[in-house]
PDB file with one MODEL, atoms N, CA, C and O in Angstrom:
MODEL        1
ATOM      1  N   UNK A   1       6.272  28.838  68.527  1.00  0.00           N
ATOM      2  CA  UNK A   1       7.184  27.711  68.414  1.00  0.00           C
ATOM      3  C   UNK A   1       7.981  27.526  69.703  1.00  0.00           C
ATOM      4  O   UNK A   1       8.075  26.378  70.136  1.00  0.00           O
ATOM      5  N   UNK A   2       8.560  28.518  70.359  1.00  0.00           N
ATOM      6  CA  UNK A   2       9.020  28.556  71.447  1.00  0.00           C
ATOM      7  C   UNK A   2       7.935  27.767  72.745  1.00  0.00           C
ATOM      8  O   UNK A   2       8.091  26.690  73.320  1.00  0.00           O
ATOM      9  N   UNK A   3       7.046  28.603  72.860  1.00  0.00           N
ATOM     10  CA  UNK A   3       5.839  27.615  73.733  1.00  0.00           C
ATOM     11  C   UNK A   3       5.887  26.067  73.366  1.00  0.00           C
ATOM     12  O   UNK A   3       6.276  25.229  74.179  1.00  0.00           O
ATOM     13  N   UNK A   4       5.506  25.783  72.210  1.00  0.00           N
ATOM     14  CA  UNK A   4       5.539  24.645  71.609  1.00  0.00           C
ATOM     15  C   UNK A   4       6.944  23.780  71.977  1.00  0.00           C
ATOM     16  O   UNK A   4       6.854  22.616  72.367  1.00  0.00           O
ATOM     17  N   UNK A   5       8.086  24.369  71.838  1.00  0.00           N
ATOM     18  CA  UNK A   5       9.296  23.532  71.870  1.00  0.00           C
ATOM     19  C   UNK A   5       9.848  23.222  73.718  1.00  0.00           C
ATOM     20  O   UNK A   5      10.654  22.412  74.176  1.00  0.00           O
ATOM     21  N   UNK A   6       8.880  24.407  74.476  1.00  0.00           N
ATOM     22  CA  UNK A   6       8.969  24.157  76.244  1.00  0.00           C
ATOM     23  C   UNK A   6       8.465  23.082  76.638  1.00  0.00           C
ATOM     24  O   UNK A   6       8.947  22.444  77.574  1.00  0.00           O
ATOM     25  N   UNK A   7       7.411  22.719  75.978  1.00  0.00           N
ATOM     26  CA  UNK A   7       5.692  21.911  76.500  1.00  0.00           C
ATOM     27  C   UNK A   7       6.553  20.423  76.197  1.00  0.00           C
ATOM     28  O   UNK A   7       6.530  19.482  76.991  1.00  0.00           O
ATOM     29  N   UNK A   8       7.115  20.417  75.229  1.00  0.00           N
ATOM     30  CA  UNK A   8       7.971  18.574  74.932  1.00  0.00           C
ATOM     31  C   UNK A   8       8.676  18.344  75.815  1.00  0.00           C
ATOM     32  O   UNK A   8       9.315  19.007  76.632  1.00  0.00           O
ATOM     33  N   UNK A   9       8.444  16.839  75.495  1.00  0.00           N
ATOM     34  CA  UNK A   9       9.377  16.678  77.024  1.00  0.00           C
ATOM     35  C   UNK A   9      10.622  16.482  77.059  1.00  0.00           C
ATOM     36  O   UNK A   9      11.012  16.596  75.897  1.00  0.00           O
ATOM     37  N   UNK A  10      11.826  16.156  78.004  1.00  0.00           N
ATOM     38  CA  UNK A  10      12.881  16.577  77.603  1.00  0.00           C
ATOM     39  C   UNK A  10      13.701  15.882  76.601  1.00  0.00           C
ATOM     40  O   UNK A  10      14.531  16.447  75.889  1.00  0.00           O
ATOM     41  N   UNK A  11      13.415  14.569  76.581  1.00  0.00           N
ATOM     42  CA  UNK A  11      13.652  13.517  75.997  1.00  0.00           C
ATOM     43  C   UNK A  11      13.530  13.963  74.055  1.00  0.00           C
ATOM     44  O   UNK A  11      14.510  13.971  73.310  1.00  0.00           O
ATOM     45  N   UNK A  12      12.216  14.260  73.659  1.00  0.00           N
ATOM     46  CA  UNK A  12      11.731  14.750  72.787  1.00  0.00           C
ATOM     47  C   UNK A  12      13.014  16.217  72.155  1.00  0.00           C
ATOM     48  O   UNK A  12      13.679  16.241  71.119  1.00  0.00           O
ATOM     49  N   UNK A  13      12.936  17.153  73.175  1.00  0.00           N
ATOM     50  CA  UNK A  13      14.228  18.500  72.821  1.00  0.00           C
ATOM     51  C   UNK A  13      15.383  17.731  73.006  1.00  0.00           C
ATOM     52  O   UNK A  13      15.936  17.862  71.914  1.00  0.00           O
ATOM     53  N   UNK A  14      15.874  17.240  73.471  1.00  0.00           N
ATOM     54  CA  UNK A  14      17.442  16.648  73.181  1.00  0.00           C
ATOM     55  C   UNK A  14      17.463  15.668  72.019  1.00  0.00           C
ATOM     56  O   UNK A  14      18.506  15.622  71.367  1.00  0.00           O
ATOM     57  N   UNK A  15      16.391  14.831  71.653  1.00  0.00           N
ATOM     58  CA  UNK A  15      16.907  14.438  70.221  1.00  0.00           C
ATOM     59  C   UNK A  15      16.795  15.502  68.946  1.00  0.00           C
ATOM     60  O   UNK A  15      17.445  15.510  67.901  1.00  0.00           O
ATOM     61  N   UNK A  16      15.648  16.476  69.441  1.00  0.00           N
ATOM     62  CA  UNK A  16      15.478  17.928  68.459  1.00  0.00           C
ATOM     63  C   UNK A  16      16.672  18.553  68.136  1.00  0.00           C
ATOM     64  O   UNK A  16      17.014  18.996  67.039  1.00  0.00           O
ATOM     65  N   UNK A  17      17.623  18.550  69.789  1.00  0.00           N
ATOM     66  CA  UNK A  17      19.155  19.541  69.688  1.00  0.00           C
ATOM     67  C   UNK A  17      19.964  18.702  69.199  1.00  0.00           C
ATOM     68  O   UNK A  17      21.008  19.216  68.798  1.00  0.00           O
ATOM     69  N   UNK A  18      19.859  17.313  69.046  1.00  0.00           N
ATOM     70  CA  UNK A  18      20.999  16.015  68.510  1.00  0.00           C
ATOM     71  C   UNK A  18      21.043  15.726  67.672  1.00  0.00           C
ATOM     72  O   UNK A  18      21.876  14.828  67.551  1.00  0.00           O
ATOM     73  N   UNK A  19      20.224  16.152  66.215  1.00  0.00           N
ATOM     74  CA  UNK A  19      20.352  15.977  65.007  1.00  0.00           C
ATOM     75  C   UNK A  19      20.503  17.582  64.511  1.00  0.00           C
ATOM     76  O   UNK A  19      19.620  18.395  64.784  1.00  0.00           O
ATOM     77  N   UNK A  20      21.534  17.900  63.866  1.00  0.00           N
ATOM     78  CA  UNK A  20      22.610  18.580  63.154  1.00  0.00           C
ATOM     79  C   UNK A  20      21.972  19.297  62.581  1.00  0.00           C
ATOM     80  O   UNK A  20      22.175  20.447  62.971  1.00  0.00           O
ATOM     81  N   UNK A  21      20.825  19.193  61.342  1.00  0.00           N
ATOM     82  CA  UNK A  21      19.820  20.020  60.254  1.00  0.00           C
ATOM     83  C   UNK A  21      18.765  20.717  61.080  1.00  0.00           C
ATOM     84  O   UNK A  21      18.245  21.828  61.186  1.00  0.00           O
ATOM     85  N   UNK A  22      18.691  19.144  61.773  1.00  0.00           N
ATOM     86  CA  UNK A  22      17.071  19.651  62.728  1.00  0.00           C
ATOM     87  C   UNK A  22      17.516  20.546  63.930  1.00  0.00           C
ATOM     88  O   UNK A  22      16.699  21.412  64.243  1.00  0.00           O
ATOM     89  N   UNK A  23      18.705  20.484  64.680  1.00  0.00           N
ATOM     90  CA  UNK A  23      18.932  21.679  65.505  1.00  0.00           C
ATOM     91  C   UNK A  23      19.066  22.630  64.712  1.00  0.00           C
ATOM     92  O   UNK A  23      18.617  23.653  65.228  1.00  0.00           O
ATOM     93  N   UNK A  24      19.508  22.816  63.597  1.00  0.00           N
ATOM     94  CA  UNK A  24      19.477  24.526  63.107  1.00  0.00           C
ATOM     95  C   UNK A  24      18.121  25.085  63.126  1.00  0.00           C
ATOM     96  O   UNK A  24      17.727  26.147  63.608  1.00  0.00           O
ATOM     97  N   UNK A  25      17.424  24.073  62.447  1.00  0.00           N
ATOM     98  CA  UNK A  25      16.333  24.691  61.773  1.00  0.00           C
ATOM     99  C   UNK A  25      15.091  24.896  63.401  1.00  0.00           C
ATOM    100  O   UNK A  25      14.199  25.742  63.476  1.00  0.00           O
ATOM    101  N   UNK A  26      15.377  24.042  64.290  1.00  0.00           N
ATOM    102  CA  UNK A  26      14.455  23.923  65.752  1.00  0.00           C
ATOM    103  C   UNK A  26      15.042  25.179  66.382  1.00  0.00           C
ATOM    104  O   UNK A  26      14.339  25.853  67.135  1.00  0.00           O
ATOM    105  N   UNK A  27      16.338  25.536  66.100  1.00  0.00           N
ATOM    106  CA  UNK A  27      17.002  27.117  66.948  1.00  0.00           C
ATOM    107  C   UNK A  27      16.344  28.158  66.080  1.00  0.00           C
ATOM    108  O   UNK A  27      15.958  29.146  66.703  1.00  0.00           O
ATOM    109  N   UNK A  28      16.091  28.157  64.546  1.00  0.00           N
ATOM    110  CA  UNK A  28      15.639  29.144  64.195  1.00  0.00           C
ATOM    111  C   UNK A  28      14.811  29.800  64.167  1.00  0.00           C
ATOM    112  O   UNK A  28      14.815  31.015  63.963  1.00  0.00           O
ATOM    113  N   UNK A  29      13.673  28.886  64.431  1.00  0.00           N
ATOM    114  CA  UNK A  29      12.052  28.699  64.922  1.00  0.00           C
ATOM    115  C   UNK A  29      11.830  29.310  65.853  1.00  0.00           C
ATOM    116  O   UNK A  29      11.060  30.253  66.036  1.00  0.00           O
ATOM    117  N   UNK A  30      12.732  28.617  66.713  1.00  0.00           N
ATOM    118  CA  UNK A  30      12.287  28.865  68.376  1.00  0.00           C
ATOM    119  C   UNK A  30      12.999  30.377  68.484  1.00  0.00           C
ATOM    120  O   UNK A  30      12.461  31.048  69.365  1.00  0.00           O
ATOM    121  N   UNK A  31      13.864  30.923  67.930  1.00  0.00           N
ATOM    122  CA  UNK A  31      14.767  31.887  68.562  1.00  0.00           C
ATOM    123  C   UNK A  31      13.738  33.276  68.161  1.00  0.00           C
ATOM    124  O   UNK A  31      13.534  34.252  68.883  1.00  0.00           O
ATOM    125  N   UNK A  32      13.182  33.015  66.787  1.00  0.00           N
ATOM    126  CA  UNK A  32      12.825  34.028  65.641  1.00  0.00           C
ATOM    127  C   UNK A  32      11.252  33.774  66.370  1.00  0.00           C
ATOM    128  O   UNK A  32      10.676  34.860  66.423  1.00  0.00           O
ATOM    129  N   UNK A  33      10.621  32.937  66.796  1.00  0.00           N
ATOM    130  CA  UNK A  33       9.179  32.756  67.780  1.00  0.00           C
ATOM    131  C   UNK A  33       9.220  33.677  68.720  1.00  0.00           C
ATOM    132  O   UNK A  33       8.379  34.545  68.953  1.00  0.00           O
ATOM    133  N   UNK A  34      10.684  33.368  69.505  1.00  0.00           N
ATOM    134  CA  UNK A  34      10.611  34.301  71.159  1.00  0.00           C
ATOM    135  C   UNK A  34      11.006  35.464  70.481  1.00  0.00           C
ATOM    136  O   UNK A  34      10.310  36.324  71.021  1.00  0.00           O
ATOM    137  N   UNK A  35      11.682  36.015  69.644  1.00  0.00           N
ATOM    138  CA  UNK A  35      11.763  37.504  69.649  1.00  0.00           C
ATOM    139  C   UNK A  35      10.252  37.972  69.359  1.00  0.00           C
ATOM    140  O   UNK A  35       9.682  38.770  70.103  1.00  0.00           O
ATOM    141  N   UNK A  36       9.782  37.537  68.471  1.00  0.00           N
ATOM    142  CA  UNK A  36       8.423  37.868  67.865  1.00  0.00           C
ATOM    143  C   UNK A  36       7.405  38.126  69.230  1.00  0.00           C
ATOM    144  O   UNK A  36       6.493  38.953  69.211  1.00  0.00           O
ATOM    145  N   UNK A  37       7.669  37.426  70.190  1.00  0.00           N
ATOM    146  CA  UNK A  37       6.806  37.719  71.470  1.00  0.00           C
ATOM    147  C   UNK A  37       6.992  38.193  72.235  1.00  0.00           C
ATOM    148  O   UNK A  37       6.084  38.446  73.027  1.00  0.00           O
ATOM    149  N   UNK A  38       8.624  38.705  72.516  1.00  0.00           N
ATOM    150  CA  UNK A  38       9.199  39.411  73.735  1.00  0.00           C
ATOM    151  C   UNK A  38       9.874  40.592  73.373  1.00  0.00           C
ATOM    152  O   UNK A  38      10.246  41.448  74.176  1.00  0.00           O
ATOM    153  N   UNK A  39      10.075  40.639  71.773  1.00  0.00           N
ATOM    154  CA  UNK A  39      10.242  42.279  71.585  1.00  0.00           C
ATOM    155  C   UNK A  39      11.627  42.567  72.102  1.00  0.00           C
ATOM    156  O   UNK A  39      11.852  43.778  72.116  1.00  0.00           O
ATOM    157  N   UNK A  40      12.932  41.586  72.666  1.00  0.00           N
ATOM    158  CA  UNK A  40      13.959  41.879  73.002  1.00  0.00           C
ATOM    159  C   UNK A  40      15.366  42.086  72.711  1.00  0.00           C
ATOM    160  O   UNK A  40      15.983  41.032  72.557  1.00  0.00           O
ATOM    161  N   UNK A  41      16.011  43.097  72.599  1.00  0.00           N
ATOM    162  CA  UNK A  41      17.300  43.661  71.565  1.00  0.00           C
ATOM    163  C   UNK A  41      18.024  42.077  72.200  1.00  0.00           C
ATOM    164  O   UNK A  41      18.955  41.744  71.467  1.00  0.00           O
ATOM    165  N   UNK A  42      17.780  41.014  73.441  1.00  0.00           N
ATOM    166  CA  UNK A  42      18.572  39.935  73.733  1.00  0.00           C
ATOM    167  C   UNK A  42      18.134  39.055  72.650  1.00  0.00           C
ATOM    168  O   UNK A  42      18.837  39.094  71.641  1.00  0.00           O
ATOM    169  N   UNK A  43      17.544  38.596  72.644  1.00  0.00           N
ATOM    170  CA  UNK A  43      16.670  37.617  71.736  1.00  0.00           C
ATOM    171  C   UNK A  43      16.696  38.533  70.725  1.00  0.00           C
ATOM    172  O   UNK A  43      16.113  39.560  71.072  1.00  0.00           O
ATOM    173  N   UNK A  44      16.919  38.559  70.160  1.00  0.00           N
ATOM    174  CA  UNK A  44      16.924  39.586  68.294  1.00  0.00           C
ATOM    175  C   UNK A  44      18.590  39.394  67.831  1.00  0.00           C
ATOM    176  O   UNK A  44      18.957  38.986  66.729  1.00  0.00           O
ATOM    177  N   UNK A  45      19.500  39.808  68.991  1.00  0.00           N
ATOM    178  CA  UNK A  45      20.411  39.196  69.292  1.00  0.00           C
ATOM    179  C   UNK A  45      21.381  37.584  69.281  1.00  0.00           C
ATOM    180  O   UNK A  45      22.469  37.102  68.963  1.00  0.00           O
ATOM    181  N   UNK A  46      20.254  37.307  69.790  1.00  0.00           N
ATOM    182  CA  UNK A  46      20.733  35.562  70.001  1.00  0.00           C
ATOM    183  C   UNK A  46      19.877  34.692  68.526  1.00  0.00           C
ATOM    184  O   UNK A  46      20.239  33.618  68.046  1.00  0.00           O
ATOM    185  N   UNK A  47      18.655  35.573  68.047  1.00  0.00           N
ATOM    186  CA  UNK A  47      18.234  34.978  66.669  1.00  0.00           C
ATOM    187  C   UNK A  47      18.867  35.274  65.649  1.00  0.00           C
ATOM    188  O   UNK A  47      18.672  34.624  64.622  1.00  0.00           O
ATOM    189  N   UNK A  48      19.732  36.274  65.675  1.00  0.00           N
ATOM    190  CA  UNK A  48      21.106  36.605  64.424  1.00  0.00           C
ATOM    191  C   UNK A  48      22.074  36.141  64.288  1.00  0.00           C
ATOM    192  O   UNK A  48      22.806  36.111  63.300  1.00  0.00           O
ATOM    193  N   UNK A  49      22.278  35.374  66.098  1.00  0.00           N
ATOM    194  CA  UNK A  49      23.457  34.604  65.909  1.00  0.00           C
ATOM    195  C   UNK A  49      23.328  33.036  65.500  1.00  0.00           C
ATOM    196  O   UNK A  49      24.210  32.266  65.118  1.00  0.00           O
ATOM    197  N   UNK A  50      21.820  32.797  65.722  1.00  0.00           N
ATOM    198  CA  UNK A  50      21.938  31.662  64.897  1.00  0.00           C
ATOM    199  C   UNK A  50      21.599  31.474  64.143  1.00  0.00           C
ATOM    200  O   UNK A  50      21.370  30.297  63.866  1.00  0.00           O
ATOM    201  N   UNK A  51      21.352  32.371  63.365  1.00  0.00           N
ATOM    202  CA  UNK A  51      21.278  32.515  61.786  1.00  0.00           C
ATOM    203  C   UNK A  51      22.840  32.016  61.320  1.00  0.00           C
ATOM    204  O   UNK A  51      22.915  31.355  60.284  1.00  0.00           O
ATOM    205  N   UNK A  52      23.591  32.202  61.773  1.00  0.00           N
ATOM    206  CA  UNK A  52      25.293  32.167  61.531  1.00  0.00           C
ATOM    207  C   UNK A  52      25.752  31.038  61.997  1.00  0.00           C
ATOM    208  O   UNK A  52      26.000  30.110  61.228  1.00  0.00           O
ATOM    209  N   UNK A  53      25.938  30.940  63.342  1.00  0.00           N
ATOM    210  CA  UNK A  53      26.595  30.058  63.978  1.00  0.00           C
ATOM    211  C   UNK A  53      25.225  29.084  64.899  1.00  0.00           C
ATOM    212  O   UNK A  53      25.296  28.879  66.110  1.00  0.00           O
ATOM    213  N   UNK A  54      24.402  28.736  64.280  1.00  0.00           N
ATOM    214  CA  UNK A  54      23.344  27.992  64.376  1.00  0.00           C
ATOM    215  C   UNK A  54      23.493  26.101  65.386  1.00  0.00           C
ATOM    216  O   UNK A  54      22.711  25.526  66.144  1.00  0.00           O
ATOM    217  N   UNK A  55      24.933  25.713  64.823  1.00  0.00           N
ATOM    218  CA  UNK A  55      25.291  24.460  64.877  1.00  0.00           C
ATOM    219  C   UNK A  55      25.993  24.518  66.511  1.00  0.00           C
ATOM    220  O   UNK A  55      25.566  23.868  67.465  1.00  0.00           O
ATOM    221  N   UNK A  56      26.900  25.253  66.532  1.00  0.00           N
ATOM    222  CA  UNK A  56      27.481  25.845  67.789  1.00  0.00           C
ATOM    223  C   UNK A  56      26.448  26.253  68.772  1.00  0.00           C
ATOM    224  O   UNK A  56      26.635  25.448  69.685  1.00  0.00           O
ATOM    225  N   UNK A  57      25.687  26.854  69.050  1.00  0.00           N
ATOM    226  CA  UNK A  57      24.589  27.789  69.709  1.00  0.00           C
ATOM    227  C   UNK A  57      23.518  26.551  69.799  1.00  0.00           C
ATOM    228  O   UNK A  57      22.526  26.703  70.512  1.00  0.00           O
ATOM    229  N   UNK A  58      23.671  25.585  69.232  1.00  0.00           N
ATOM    230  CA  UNK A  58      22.226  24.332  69.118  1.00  0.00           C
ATOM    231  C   UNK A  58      23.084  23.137  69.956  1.00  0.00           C
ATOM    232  O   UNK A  58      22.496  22.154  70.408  1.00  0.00           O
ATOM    233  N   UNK A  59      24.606  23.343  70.119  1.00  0.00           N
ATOM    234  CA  UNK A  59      25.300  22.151  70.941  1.00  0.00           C
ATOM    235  C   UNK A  59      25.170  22.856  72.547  1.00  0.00           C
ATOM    236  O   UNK A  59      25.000  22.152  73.543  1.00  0.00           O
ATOM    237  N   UNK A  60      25.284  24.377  72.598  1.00  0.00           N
ATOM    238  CA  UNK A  60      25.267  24.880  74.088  1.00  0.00           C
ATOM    239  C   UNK A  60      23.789  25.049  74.240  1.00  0.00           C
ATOM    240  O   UNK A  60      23.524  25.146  75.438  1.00  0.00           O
ATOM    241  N   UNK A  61      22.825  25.114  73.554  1.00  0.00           N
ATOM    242  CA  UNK A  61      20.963  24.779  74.235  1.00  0.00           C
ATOM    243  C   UNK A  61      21.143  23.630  74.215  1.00  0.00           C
ATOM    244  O   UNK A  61      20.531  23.270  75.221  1.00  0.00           O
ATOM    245  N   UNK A  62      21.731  22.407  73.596  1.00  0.00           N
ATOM    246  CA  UNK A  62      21.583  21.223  74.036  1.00  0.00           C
ATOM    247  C   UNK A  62      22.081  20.885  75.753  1.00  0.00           C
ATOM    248  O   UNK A  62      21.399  20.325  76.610  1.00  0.00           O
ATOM    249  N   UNK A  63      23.100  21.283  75.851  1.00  0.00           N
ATOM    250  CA  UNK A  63      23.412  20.992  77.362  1.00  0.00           C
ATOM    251  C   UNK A  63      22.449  22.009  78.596  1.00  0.00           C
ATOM    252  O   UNK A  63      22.060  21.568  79.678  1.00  0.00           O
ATOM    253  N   UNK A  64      22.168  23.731  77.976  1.00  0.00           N
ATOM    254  CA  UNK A  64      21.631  24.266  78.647  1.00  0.00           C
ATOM    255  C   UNK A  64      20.113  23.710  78.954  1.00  0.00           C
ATOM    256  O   UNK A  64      19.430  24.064  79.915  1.00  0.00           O
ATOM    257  N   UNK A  65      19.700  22.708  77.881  1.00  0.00           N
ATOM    258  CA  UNK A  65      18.452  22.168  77.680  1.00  0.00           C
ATOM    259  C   UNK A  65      18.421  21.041  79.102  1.00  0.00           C
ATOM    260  O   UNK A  65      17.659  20.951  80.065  1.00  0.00           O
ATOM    261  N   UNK A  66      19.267  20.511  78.804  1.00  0.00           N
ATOM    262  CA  UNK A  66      19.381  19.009  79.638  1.00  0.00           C
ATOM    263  C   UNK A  66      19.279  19.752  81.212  1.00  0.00           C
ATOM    264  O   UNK A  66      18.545  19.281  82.081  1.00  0.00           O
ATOM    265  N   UNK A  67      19.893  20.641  81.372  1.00  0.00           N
ATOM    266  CA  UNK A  67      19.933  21.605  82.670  1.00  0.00           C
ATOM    267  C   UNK A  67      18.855  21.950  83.318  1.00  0.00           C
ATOM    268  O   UNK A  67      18.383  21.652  84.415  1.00  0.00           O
ATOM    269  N   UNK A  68      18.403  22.938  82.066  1.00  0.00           N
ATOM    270  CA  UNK A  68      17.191  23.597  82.696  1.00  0.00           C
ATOM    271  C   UNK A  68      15.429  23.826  81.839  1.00  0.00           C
ATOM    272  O   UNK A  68      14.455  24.563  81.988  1.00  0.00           O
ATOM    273  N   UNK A  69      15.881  22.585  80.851  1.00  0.00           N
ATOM    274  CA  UNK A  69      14.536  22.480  80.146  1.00  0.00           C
ATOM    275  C   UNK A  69      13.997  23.390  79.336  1.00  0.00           C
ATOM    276  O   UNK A  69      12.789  23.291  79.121  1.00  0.00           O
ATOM    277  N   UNK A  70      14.707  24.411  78.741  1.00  0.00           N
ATOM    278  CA  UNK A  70      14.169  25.525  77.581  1.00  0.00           C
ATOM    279  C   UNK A  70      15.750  25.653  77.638  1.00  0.00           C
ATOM    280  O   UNK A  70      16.632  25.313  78.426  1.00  0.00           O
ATOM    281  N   UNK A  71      15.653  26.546  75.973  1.00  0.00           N
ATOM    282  CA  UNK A  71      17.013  27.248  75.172  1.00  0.00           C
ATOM    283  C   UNK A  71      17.339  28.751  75.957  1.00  0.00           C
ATOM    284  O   UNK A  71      16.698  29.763  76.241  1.00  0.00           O
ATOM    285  N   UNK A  72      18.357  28.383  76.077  1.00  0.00           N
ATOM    286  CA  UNK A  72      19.264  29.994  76.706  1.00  0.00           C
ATOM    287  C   UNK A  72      18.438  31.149  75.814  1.00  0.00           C
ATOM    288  O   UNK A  72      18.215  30.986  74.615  1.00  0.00           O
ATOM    289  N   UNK A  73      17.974  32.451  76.631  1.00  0.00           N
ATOM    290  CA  UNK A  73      17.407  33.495  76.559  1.00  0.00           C
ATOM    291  C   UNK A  73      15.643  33.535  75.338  1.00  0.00           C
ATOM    292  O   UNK A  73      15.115  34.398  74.637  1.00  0.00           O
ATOM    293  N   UNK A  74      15.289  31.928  75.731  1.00  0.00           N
ATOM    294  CA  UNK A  74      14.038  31.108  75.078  1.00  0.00           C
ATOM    295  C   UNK A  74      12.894  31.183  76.361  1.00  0.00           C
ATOM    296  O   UNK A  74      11.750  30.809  76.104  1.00  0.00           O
ATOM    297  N   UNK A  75      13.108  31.506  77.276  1.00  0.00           N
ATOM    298  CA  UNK A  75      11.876  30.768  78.495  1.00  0.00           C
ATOM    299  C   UNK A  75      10.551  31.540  78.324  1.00  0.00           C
ATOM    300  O   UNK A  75      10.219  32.724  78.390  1.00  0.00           O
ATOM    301  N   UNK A  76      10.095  30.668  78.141  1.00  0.00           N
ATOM    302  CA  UNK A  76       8.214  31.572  77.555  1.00  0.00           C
ATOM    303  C   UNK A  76       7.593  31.324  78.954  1.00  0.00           C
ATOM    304  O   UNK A  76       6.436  31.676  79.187  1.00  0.00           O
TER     305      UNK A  76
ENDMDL
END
């Protein structure tokens, strides 16, 4: 999912991070994807926190998105 959510274009991830349900559920995917592939106490980390604070953490990948085109500690 993570691969999948890099490859769109940016246009495509900022309306993903701009709707409220669909950013939770696009952070949970993507967060719980990259741990699954990178095996990292960071990412295992950052997928627990948005289990919680999902809404918050989906407004700062939205700007980190617009920046640099993948979610903070996401780059496949």
């Amino acid at each position: 999912m993570a691969e999948w959510f890099n490859k769109q274009s940016r246009i495509l991830q900022i309306i993903l991070l701009l709707i409220p349900i669909v950013n939770w559920v696009v952070e949970i995917l993507v967060r719980w994807s990259a741990f699954f592939k990178t095996k990292s106490i960071l990412t295992l980390l950052t997928a627990v926190a948005v289990l919680f604070f999902g809404l918050v953490v989906g407004w700062i990948d939205l700007i980190w998105c617009l920046l640099f085109k993948h979610l903070i500690f996401a780059k496949t």
